[in-house]
C-alpha positions as CSV (number, residue, x, y, z in Angstrom):
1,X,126.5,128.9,148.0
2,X,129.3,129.2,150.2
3,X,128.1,132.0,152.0
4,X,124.2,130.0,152.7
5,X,126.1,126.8,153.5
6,X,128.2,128.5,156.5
7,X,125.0,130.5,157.6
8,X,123.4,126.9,157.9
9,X,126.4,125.6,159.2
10,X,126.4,128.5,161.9
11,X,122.6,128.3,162.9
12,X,123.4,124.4,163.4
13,X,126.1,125.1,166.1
14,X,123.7,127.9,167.7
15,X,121.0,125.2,167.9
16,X,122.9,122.7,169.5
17,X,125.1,125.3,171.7
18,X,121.8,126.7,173.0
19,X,120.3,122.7,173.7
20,X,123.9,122.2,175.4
21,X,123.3,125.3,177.7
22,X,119.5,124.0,178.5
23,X,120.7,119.9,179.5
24,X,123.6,121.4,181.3
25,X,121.6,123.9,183.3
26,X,118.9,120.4,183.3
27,X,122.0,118.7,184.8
28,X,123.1,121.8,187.5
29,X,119.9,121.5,188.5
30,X,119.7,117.9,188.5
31,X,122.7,117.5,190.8
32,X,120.7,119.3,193.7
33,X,118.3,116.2,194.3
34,X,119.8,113.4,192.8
35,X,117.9,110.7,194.5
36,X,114.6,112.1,192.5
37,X,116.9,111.4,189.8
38,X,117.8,108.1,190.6
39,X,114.3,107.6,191.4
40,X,112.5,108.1,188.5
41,X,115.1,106.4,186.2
42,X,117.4,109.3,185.2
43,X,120.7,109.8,185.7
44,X,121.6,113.3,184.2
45,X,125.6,114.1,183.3
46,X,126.8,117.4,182.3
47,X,127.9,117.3,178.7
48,X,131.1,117.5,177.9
49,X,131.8,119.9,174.7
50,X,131.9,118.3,171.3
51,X,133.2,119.9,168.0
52,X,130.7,119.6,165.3
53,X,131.7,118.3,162.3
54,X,135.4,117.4,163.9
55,X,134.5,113.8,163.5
56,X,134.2,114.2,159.8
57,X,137.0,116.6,159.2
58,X,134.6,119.6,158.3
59,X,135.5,122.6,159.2
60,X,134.2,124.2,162.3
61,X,133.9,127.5,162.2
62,X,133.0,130.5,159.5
63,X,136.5,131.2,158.1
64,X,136.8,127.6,157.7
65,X,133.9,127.0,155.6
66,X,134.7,129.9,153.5
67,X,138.3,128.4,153.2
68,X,136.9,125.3,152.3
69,X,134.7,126.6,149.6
70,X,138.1,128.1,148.5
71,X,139.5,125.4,148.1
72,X,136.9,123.1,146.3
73,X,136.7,126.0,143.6
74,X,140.7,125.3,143.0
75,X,141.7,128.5,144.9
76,X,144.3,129.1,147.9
77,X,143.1,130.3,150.8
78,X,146.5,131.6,152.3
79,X,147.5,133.1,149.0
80,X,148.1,136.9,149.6
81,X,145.8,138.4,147.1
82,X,148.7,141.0,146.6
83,X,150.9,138.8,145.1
84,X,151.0,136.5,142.0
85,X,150.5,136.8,138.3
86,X,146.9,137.4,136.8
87,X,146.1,134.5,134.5
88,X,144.1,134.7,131.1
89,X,145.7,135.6,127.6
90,X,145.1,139.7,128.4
91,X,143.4,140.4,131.6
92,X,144.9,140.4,134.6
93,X,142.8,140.0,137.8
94,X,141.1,143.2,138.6
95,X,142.1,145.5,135.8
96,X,140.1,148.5,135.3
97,X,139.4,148.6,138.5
98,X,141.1,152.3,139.3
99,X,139.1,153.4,135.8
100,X,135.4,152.2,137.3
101,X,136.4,154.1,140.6
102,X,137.3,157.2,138.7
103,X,133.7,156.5,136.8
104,X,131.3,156.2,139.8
105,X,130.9,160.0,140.6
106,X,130.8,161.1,136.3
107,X,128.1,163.6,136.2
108,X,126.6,162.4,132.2
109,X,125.7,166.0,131.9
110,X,128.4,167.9,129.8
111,X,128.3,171.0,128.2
112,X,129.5,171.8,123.8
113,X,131.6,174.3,123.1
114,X,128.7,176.8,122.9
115,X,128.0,176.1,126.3
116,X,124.9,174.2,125.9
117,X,124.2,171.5,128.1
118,X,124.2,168.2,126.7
119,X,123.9,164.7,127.2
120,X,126.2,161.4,126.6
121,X,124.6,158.7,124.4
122,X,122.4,156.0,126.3
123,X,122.7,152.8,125.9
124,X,121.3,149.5,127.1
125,X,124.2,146.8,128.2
126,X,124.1,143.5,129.1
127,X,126.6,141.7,130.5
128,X,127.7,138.1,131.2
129,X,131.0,136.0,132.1
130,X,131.0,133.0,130.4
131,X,132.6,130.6,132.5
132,X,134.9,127.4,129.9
133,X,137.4,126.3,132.1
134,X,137.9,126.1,135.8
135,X,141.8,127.1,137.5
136,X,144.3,124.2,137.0
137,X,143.9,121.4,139.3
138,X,140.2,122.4,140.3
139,X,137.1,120.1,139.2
140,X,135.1,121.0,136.1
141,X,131.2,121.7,137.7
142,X,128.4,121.6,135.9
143,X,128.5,125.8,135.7
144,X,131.3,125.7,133.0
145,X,130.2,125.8,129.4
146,X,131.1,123.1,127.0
147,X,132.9,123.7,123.7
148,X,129.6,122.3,121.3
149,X,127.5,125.1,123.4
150,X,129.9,127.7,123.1
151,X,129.9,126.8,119.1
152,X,126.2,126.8,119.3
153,X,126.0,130.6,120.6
154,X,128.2,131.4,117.3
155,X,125.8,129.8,114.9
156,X,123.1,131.8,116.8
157,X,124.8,135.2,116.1
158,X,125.3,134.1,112.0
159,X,121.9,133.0,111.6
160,X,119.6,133.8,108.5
161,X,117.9,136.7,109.2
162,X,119.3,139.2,111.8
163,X,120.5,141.4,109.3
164,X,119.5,145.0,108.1
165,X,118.5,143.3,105.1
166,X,117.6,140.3,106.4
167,X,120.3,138.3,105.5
168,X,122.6,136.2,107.6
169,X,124.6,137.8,110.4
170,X,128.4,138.5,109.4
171,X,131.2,138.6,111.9
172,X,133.4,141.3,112.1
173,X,136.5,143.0,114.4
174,X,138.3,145.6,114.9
175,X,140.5,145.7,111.8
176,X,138.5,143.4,109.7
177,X,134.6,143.8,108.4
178,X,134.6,139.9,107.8
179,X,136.0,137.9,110.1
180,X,136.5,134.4,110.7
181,X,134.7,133.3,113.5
182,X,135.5,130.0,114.5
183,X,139.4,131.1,114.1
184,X,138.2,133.3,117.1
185,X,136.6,130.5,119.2
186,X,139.6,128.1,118.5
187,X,142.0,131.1,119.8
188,X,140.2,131.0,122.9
189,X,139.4,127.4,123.4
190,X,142.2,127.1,127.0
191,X,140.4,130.4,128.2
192,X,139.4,130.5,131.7
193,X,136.3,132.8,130.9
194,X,134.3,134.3,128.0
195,X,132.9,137.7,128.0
196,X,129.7,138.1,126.0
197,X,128.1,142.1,125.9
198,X,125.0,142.9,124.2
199,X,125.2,146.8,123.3
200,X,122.1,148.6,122.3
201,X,122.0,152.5,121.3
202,X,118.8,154.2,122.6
203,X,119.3,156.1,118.5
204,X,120.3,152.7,116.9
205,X,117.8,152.9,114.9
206,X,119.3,156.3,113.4
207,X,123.3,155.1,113.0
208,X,124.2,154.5,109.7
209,X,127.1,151.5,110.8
210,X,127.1,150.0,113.9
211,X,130.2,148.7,113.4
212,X,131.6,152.2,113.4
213,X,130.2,152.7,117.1
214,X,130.8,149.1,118.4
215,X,134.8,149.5,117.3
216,X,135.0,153.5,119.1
217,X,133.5,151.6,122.1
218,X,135.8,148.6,121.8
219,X,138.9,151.3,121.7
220,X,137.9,153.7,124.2
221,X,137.3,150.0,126.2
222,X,141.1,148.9,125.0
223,X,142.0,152.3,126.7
224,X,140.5,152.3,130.1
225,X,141.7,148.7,130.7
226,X,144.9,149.7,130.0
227,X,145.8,146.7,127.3
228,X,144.6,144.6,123.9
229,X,141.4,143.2,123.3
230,X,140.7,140.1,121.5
231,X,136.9,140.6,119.8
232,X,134.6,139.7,117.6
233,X,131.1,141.3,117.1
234,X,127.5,140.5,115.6
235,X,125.0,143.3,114.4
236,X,121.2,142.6,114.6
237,X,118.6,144.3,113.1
238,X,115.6,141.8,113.8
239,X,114.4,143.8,116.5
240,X,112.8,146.8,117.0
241,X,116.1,148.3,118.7
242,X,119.2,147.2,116.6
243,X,122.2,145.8,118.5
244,X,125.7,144.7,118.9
245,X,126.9,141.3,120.3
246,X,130.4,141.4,121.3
């Protein structure tokens, strides 16, 4: 939003910049016969420049109005991005980053130890950041979720059902196979954010325990990011691909 509000903001000042250029050359030109002027009821002055916005306080140029949006989200503008403590109970801002660069150019083709040419396990992700609280001192907007939805989205995981046998959905975790959900929620109720995968196996239909895949995932995760993950995960089998929600 940020972004298409200064692109408006810009095409505004290009409009008006480009009707200033037209009256003033109106006026240059005006100046040569100003009795026809006079004449015919116009008197024609050469504008005199004007800051948009100025009046109002708004910023008036692009790094302003991305500054600006910085601000409203609760951010610092001048804040070195160098500097500072990441937030969040394990995260820190950016972490993992050096692991996904290292990940970009990884041919999936491998060969065994027979020299055959193999290939790593497919899988179908999705992602999505969860946003519950904004940064301290920074509005809470209609794009943060409330604690009776994010309570909700538990209930949904549990429900009658999903199961292999078709029973209700059971929490589990890395060191536990039953878990206590809501203990999980309330851990994280001052969180900034809440990270929600779905993971699907192209042969889910052929492992035996998915919990035995999602926690080698969640530890091989634990490793690239360098630090301890907090999770709790959901199987489903209602579907014609069985899955994992983390």
């Amino acid at each position: 939003m940020a972004a298409w509000r200064s692109f408006g903001t810009m095409l505004c000042i290009l409009t008006v910049l480009a009707a200033s250029l037209l009256l003033n050359g109106a006026a240059y030109a005006g100046r040569a016969s100003p009795a026809t002027h006079r004449a015919n009821g116009i008197s024609i002055h050469p504008l005199t420049e004007r800051r948009i916005g100025a009046a109002r306080g708004r910023p008036t140029s692009f790094v302003g109005e991305v500054h600006r949006a910085i601000r409203r989200a609760g951010g610092n503008p001048n804040r070195d991005p160098g500097t500072g403590k990441g937030g969040g109970r394990f995260n820190a801002r950016g972490r993992g980053a050096a692991t996904a660069l290292s990940l970009k150019d990884r041919n999936a083709w491998s060969r065994d130890g027979s020299g055959a040419r193999t290939r790593a396990r497919r899988v179908a992700v999705k992602a999505r950041v969860v946003k519950l609280n904004p940064q301290r001192g920074a509005a809470r907007g209609r794009q943060f979720v409330s604690a009776k939805a994010v309570d909700a989205h538990l209930r949904y995981l549990e429900r009658d059902g999903v199961s292999r046998n078709g029973e209700k959905g059971h929490v589990y975790s890395a060191g536990r196979d039953v878990e206590d959900g809501r203990a999980f929620l309330n851990r994280g109720r001052q969180d900034r954010h809440q990270f929600r995968f779905i993971v699907s196996s192209e042969d889910g239909v052929e492992l035996s325990d998915l919990r035995t895949t999602t926690r080698d995932l969640m530890q091989q995760m634990e490793t690239d990011l360098g630090t301890k993950l907090d999770w709790i995960a959901v199987d489903h089998h209602n579907t014609g691909h069985p899955h994992t929600h983390k």
